[in-house]
NUMI-727342 format. One record per residue (C-alpha): x, z, y. Coordinates in pm, whole numbers, padded with zeros to 5 digits, always signed. Last residue first. Layout:
BEGIN
XZY...
# end
This chain:
BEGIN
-01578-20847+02454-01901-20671+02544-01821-20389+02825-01881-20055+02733-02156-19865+02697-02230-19539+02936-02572-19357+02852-02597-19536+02532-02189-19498+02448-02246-19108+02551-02566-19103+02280-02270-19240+01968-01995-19034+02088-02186-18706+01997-02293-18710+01674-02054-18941+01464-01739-18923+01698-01820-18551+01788-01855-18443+01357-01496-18660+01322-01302-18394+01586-01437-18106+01482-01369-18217+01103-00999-18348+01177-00931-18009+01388-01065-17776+01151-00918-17962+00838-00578-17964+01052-00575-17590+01054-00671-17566+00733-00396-17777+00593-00144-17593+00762-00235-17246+00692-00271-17341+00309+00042-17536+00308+00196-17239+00457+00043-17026+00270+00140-17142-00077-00127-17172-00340-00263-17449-00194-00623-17489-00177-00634-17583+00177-00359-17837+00089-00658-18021-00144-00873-17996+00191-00670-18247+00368-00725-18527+00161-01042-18416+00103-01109-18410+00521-00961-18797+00558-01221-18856+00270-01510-18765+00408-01423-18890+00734-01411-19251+00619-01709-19172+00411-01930-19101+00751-01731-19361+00924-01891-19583+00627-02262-19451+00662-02271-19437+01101-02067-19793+01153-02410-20004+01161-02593-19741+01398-02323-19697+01599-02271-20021+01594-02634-20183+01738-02500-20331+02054-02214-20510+01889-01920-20676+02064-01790-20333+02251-01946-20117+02023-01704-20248+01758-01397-20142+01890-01539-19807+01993-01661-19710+01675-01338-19800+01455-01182-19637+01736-01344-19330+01699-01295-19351+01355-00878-19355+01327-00879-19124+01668-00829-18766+01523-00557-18862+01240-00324-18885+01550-00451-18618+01734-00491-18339+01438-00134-18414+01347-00006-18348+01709-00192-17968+01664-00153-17879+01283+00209-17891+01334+00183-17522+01427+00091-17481+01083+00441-17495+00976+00533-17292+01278+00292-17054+01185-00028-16934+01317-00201-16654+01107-00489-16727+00855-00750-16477+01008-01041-16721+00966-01155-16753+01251-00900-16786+01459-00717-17013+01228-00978-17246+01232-01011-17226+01620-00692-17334+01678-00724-17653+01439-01089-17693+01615-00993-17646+01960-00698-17896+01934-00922-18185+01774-01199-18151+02019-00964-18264+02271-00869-18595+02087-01237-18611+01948-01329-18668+02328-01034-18880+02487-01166-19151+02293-01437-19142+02538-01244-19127+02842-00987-19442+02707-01283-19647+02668-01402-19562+03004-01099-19670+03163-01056-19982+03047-00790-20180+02830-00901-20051+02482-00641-20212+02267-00339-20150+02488-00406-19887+02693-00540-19683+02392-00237-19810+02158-00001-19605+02453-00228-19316+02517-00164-19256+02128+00226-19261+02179+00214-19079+02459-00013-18836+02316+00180-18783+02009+00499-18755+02225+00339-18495+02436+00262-18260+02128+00574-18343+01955+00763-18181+02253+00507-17867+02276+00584-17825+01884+00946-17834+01944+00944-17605+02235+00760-17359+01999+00963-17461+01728+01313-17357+01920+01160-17013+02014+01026-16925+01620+01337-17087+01515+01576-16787+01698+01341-16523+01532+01378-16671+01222+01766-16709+01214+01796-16335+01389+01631-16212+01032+01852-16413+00822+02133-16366+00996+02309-16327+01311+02296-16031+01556+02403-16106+01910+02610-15983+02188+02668-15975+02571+02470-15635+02617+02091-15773+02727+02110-15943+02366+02182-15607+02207+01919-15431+02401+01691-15712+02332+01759-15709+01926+01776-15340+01952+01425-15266+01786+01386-15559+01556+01679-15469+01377+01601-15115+01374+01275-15202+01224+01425-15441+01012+01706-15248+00830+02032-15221+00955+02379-15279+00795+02680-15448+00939+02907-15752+00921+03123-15801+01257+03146-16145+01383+03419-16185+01664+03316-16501+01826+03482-16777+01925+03283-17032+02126+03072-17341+01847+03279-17645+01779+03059-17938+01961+02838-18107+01728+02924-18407+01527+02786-18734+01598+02941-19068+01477+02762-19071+01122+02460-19070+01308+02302-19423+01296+02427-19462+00908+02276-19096+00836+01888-19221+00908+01982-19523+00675+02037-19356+00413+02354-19383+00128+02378-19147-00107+02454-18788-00057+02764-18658-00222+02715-18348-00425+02820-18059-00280+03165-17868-00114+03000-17605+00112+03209-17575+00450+03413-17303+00489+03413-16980+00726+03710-16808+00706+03682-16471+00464+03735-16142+00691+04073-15955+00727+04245-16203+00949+03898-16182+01197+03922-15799+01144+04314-15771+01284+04267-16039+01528+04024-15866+01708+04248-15549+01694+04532-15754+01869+04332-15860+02142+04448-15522+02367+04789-15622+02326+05078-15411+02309+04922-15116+02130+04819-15343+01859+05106-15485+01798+05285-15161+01798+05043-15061+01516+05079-15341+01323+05420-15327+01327+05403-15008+01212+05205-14986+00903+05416-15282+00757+05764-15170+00809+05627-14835+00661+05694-14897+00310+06049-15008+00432+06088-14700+00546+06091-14511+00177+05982-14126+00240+06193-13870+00134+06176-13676+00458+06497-13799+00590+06377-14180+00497+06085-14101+00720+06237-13941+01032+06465-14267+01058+06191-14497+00988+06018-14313+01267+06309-14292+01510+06365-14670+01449+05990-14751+01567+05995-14525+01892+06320-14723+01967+06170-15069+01930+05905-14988+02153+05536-15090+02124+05381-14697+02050+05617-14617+02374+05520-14852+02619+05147-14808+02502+05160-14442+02536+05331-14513+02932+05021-14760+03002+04783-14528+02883+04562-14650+02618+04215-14760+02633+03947-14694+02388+03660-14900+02260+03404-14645+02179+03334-14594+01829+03050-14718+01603+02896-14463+01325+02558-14641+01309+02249-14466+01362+02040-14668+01531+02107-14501+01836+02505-14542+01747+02410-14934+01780+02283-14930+02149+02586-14693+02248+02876-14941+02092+02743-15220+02269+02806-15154+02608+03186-15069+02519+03218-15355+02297+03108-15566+02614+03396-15389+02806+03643-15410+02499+03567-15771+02462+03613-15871+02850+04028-15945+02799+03934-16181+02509+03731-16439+02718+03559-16644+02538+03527-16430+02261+03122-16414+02240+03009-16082+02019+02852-16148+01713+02667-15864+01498+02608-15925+01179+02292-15970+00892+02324-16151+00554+02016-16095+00299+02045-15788+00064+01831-15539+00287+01856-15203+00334+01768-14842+00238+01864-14935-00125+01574-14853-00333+01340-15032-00053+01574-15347-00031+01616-15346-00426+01194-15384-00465+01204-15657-00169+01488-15846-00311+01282-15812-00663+00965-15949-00504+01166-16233-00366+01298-16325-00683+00976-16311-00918+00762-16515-00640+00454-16417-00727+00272-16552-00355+00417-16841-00274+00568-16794+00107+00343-16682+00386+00508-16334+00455+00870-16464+00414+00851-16677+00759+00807-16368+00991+00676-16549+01330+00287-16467+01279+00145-16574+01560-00273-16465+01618-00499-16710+01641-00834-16463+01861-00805-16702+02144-00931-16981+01934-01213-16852+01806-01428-16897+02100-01331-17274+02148-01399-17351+01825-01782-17192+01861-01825-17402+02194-01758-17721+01990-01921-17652+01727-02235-17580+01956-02117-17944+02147-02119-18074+01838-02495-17915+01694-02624-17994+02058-02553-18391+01972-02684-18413+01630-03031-18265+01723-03208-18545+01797-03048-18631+01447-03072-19065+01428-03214-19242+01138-02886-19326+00878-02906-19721+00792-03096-19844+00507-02897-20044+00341-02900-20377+00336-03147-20580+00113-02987-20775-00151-02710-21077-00240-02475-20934-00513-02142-20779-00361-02224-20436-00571-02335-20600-00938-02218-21015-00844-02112-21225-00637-01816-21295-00900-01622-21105-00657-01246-21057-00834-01013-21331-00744-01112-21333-00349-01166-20950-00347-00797-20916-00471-00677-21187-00257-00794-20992+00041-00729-20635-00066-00327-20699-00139-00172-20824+00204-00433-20659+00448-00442-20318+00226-00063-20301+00176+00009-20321+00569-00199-20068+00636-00067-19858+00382+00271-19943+00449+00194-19854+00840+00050-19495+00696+00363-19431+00534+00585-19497+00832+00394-19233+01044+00376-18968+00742+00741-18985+00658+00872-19080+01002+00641-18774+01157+00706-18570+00884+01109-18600+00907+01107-18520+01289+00888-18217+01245+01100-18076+01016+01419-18173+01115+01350-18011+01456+01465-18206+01753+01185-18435+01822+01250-18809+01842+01051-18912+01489+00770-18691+01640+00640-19038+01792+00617-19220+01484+00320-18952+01389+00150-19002+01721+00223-19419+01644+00076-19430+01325-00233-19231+01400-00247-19514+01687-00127-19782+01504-00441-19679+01237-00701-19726+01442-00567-20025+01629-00500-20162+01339-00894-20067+01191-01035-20175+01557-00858-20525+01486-00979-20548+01159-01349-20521+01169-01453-20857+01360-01146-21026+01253-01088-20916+00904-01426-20830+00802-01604-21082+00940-01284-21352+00807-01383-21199+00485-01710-21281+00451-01670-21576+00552-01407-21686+00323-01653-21503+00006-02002-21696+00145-02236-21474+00305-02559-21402+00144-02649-21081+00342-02503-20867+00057-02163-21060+00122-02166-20938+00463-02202-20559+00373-01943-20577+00114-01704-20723+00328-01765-20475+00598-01770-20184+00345-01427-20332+00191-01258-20335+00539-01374-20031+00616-01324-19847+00328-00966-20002+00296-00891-19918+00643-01014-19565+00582-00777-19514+00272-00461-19434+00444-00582-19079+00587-00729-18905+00261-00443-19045+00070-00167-19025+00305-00303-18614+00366-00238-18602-00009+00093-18749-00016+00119-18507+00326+00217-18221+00111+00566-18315+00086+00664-18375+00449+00673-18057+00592+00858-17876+00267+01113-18143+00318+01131-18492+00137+01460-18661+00116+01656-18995+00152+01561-19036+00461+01530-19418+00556+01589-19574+00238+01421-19303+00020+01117-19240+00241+01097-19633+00275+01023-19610-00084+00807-19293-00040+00578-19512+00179+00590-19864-00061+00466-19615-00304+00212-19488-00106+00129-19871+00009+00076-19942-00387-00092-19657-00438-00375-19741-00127-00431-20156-00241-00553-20028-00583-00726-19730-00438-00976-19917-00242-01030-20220-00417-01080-19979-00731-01373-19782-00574-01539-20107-00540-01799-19999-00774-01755-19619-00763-02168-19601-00630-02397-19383-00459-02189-19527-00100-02159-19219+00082-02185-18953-00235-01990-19204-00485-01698-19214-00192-01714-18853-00124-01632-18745-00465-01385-19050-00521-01198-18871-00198-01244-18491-00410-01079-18634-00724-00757-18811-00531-00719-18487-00313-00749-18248-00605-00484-18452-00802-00241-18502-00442-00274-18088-00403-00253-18043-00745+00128-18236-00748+00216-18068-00428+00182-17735-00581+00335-17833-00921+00657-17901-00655+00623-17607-00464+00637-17369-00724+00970-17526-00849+01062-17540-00486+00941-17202-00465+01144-17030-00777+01452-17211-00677+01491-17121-00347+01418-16717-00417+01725-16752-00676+01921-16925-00423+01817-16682-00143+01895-16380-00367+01735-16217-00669+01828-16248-01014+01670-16011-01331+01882-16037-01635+01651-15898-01929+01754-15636-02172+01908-15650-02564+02199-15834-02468+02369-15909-02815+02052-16069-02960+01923-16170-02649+01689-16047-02398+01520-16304-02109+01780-16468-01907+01858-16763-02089+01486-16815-02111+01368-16791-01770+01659-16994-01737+01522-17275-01953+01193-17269-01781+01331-17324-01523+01451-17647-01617+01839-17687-01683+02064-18011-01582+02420-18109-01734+02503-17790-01863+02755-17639-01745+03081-17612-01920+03179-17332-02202+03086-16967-02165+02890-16785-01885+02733-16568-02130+02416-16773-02192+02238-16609-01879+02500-16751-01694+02433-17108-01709+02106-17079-01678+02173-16936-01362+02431-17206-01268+02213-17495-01402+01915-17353-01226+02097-17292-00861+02313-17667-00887+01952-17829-00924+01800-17599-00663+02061-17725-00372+01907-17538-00103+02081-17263-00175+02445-17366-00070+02674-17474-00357+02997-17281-00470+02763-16957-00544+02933-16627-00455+02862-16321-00765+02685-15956-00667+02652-15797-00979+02425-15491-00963+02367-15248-01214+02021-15055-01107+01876-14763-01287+02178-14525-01308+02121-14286-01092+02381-14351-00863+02305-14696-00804+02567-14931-00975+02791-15201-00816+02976-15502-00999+03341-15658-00909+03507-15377-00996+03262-15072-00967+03149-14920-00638+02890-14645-00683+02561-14732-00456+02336-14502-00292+02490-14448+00034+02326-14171+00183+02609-13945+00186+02877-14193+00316+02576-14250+00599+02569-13878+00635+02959-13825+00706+02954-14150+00912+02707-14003+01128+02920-13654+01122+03209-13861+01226+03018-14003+01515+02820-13730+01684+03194-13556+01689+03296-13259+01487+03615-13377+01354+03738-13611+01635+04004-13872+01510+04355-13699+01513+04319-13616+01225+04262-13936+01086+04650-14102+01222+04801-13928+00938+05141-14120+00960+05162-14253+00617+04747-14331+00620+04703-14536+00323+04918-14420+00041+04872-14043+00222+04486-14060+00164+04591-14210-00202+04785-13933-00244+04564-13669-00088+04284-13817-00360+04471-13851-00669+04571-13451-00722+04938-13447-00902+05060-13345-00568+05408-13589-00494+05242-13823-00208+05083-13570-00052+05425-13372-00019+05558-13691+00134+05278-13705+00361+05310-13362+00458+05691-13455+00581+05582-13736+00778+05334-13534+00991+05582-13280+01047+05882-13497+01136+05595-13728+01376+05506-13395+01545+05853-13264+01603+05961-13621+01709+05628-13592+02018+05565-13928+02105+05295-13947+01790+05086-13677+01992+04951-13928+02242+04739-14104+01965+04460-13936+02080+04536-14153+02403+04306-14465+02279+04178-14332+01876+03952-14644+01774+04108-14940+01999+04490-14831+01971+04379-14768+01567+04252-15104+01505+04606-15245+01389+04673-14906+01255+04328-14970+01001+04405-15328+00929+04777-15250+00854+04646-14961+00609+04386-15189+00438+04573-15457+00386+04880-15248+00222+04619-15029+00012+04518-15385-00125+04811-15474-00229+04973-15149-00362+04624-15148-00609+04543-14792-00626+04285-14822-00835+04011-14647-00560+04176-14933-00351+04121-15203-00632+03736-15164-00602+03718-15246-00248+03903-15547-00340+03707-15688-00586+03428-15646-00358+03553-15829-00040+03663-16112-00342+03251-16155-00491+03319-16300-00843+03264-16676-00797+02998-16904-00916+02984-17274-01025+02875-17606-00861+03290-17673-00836+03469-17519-01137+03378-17339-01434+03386-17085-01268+03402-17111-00838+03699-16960-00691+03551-16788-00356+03847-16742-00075+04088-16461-00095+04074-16196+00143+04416-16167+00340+04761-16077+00182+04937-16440+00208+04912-16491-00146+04524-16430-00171+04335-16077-00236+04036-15998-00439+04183-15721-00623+04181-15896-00985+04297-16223-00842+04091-16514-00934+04225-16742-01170+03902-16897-01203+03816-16847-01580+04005-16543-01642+03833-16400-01324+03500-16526-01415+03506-16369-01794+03650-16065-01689+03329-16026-01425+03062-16155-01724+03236-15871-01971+03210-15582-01711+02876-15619-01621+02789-15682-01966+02972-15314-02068+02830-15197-01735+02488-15287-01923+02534-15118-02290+02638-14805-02070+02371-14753-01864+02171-14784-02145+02039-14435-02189+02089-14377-01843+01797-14573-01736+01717-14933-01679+01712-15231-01484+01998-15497-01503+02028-15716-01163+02195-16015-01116+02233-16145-00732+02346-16449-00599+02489-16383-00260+02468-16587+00058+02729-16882+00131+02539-17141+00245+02149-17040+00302+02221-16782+00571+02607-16740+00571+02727-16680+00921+02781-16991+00967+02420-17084+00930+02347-16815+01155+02589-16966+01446+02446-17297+01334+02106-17180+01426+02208-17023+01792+02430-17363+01866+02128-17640+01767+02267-17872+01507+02096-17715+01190+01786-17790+01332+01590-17628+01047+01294-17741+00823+01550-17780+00551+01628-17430+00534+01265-17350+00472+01308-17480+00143+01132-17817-00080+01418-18052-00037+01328-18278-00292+01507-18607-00350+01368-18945-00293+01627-19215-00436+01334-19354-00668+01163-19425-00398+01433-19673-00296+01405-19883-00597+01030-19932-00557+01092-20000-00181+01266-20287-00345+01044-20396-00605+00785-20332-00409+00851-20555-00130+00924-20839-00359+00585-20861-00536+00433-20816-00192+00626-21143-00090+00554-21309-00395+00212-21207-00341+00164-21363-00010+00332-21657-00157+00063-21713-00455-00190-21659-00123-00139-21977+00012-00461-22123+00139-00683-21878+00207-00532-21577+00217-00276-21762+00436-00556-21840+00654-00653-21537+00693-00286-21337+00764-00336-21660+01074-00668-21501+01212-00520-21172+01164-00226-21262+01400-00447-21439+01628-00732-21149+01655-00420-20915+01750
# end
């Protein structure tokens, strides 16, 4: 190490025009690549979208394909005045995407989103489209829906179906219908439209489930519309629309919503702030209420726009509170600038490799500009402090710098390689967001590093005219020793380890997002009004093996009619029904029977065939609903430029998930939370937005523990190297351990709940933990008196790393807030043992002079 800095001296020396060619050079280009950085400033990003149980969520629609909601609030007086603007935005989107008006495509299934104006747009919803063309009478639709319903029918009624053999039966049966079919009153001819051969009476009438589906239909608070729903008293409109971009795309959410709020006419507009759509959707002249929105893209948008000002205060609080703690260690700025100078030019270089590497800064990530700050500016304090301190003792300029590069360097690179290194380290975890921090936060602290060795020398060189701060004078006077230092760590110490016990988890990632978040607080409003919630939630049953469905159906079915849910039985039919429902000559004598009771056969073709198919084979049914629901499709979005992260992986794609029958349904949470278990212990799962954080709360645990060890590894790893002995590596073992009990017990204390964003607190605290006591330890080895010598500029080191993390701890947003004070507890714990206690072990035990 000595020979490498040795040589960067010379070149100071002697050639430094080419030194700053080359720094010229490297910010140009890393220049260029921060300005590829894009925000992804969502909880989505955080997420290993390649692990099976998140992708099944994902693919259920959590964060891709979720709803955008807009919402008009009032009472009946203008309940008309908004179903006219419900009515006039739906027309709008169908004329514009040629979207059928009852939802259905060519071949007679649900038709897929058509995005107006085209892609980055929004779709009328089709599932609701249709639902509203049945109470039309749309011959379509009623076609769907009856072969859906005969295709389940084997499954739903079993032997109940027994009574179709019987030709005086079927005549009867056939002959209401056709009376049905000719009674001026709509509802028994649409009941006859869709059930020819009356196959609900011979469901049971006075069952637990009918009369469960008899509340729920009574419950339901919603009137279906086409393509909008109403509550039935009026104060909600609701117009459910499908965005063609997933939610994490903010730019695409704004521009859309904007977008709309001017009457979804002409193009998009090319970008839209906020701001804007606050205003598109406040009252107009010819829409004399607001447009509310809720949804996940809505919510998205809000707190990356929150996020972003957050960040921004965070890095301005940071930058104020470090030149704080510098004028309170030193009682001077002067030199402040040789500092910071050197610092934004390695940030920058940072974010550029950000861009390169990445191309993207998740929620993780973007708070730790101000954590750089606080972090990457102790090797320019103690690089500058050194020089300072030798050119105050009359020291020429080249000698003091070759003190304060070789006698003071090597323990500030080892320093830093370490914090470097247990943030590098994370780089091979599986979860994006602690894999992105630690190549984010690990590679910006080497730029720093680097920046301050290429850019501080020559700039000290150039600007010391040996005079104001680096004139010759009295050192000084160094901090007298606290007998009482010691016991006040190890107390600290003790009172961490207390609190810790009492962190509590919290695993429910909506209840430290930004507080005022105008979306989220209307989802929650609508999920109270409604009796359950707007975000995506199913139950997924593994189709591995088709013949086992009905069984695990079967030990389902009970679970979910506790809750409340109207769910049949899987039924079985008798081998000599299902010979007969399959037949051709069951089929004939029913078109036969038909036509003779005025009925037309070939609008029974369709009914039929779906039934014998059904009562041939058991998997039929499953088919049925799978043909019914929308495929799953992949999000069409902007192209992502070039990184060099997706060069190494363009090979790997994940293995197709099993087939699963996904069946939407409706629970709240409580229930939700309730059956999960029983569900799981069944052979099935829910997806969703719920299941999604439960599933990440397990994968980030095992994440954390993994980033834990690599942290170590990766800091045992510069300890072996630089320190080379065994007592070295004890003592810097110290503030390591101290760390963990202070982040822990930070959160104890305080009541802030652990997260898995705050989680991170724990291999974050261990790399920043051992920047000072290695500063300490390097030089104790060659000078007796160091601790003494080191105690004032450690002291502002420290300062500094804590401002950096105590503008998070002001964050607005509580995960930032969680996370930040969680690693101020561990960083402070941590830095008060290297100053107080470290200092009386290296007198009891000192290390070998080197």
């Amino acid at each position: 190490m000595k020979a490498l800095l040795r040589g960067l001296l010379r070149l100071h020396l002697s050639r430094s025009s080419g030194l700053w060619l080359i720094t010229a050079g490297l910010t140009l280009a890393l220049g260029w690549g921060a300005l590829r950085v894009e925000r992804a400033l969502d909880l989505m990003s955080l997420l290993p979208a390649e692990h099976p149980a998140v992708r099944a969520n994902l693919e259920a629609g959590v964060g891709q394909q979720e709803l955008v909601w807009l919402v008009a609030e009032g009472d009946e007086a203008d309940l008309e005045v908004r179903r006219a603007w419900a009515e006039d935005l739906v027309d709008r989107l169908l004329m514009g995407g040629d979207l059928p008006l009852n939802g259905l495509a060519a071949e007679g299934r649900l038709s897929e989103p058509v995005p107006v104006p085209g892609p980055g747009g929004l779709s009328p919803w089709p599932a609701l489209l249709a639902v509203g063309a049945i109470t039309e009478g749309d011959a379509a639709v009623s076609r769907l829906t009856t072969e859906t319903l005969y295709a389940l029918a084997p499954a739903w009624l079993g032997d109940r179906l027994a009574p179709l053999q019987d030709p005086g039966i079927l005549k009867r049966r056939l002959e209401a219908t056709a009376k049905a079919l000719g009674s001026p009153e709509p509802l028994p001819a649409a009941l006859a439209r869709l059930d020819p051969l009356g196959l609900r009476d011979l469901a049971p009438q006075n069952g637990e489930g009918m009369a469960r589906a008899q509340a729920l239909g009574r419950a339901f608070t919603l009137r279906m519309r086409t393509g909008y729903l109403e509550t039935k008293d009026g104060r909600f409109v609701l117009l459910p629309l499908v965005a063609g971009f997933p939610a994490t795309d903010v730019k695409a959410t704004t521009r859309a919503l904007a977008w709309l709020g001017r009457g979804a006419e002409g193009p998009l507009p090319v970008s839209a702030t906020l701001k804007a759509v606050e205003s598109a959707l406040a009252p107009q002249a010819d829409r004399p209420f607001p447009v509310l929105v809720t949804g996940a893209h809505a919510i998205t948008a809000w707190e990356s726009h929150r996020l972003t000002i957050e960040v921004l205060l965070s890095l301005a609080l940071s930058f104020v509170l470090i030149g704080l703690v510098y004028w309170l260690g030193f009682r001077t700025l002067a030199g402040y600038g040789f500092v910071m100078g050197p610092l934004l030019i390695g940030m920058l270089w940072a974010l550029g490799l950000t861009g390169w590497i990445l191309g993207r800064v998740n929620l993780m990530a973007a708070g730790f500009g101000a954590v750089l700050l606080g972090v990457g500016d102790d090797v320019g304090i103690l690089l500058f402090s050194r020089y300072r301190e030798e050119r105050r003792m009359g020291r020429t300029k080249p000698r003091a710098l070759r003190s304060a590069l070789l006698g003071t360097g090597p323990g500030v690179v080892a320093g830093a390689l370490a914090t470097a290194l247990a943030f590098l380290a994370l780089a091979f975890a599986p979860f994006p967001g602690i894999r992105d921090l630690g190549l984010t936060t690990g590679l910006g602290l080497l730029a720093c590093l680097a920046a301050t060795f290429l850019v501080m020398p020559p700039m000290l060189i150039w600007l010391d005219r040996g005079q104001g701060t680096f004139a010759p004078g009295s050192p000084p006077p160094r901090p007298r020793r606290r007998v009482w230092a010691p016991w006040a760590a190890l107390g600290l110490l003790v009172f961490a380890l207390v609190g810790a016990p009492r962190t509590r988890w919290e695993e429910d990632l909506r209840r430290f997002r930004a507080q005022g978040n105008p979306a989220l607080t209307l989802q929650e409003r609508l999920t109270k009004t409604l009796g359950a919630s707007l975000q995506p939630l199913a139950l997924q049953i593994p189709l591995e093996d088709p013949d086992r469905l009905p069984a695990r159906w079967n030990k389902l079915s009970p679970v979910l009619r506790e809750a409340g849910l109207p769910v049949p039985d899987w039924q079985t039919l008798d081998p000599e029904l299902r010979h007969t429902l399959g037949s051709e000559t069951w089929r004939r004598q029913v078109l036969e029977t038909a036509a003779k009771a005025g009925l037309d056969p070939a609008g029974l073709e369709g009914p039929l065939s779906a039934l014998a198919a059904a009562a041939a084979d058991p998997s039929q049914p499953v088919r049925a609903l799978q043909a019914l629901l929308p495929r799953a499709s992949a999000q069409p979005g902007n192209p992502r430029p070039w990184t060099l992260w997706d060069r190494l992986h363009w090979n790997r794609t994940p293995a197709p998930l099993p087939p699963a029958l996904t069946v939407p349904i409706r629970l709240d949470e409580a229930a939700l939370a309730r059956l999960t278990p029983e569900v799981e212990a069944a052979g099935g799962r829910f997806v969703g937005t719920q299941p999604l954080f439960r599933v990440v709360k397990g994968i980030a645990h095992e994440a954390v523990q993994q980033a834990v060890l690599l942290a170590l590894v990766g800091i045992f790893a510069v300890i072996a190297f630089f320190g080379r002995s065994l007592r070295f590596a004890l003592l810097a073992m110290i503030p390591l351990l101290a760390s963990q009990a202070g982040a822990l017990g930070a959160l104890g204390w305080t009541g802030e709940p652990l997260t898995f964003l705050s989680l991170m607190a724990i291999p974050i605290a261990l790399g920043v933990s051992v920047d000072t006591a290695f500063n300490l330890l390097h030089r104790a080895r060659a000078e007796a008196d160091a601790p003494d010598r080191v105690a004032r500029v450690n002291a502002v080191c420290a300062g500094t790393t804590l401002a950096g993390f105590g503008g998070m701890v002001f964050s607005g947003y509580r995960g930032l807030r969680g996370l930040g004070l969680a690693c101020l507890g561990g960083v402070a714990l941590a830095l008060l043992l290297t100053q107080w206690l470290l200092p009386v072990l290296l007198e009891k035990w000192p290390l070998e002079r080197r």
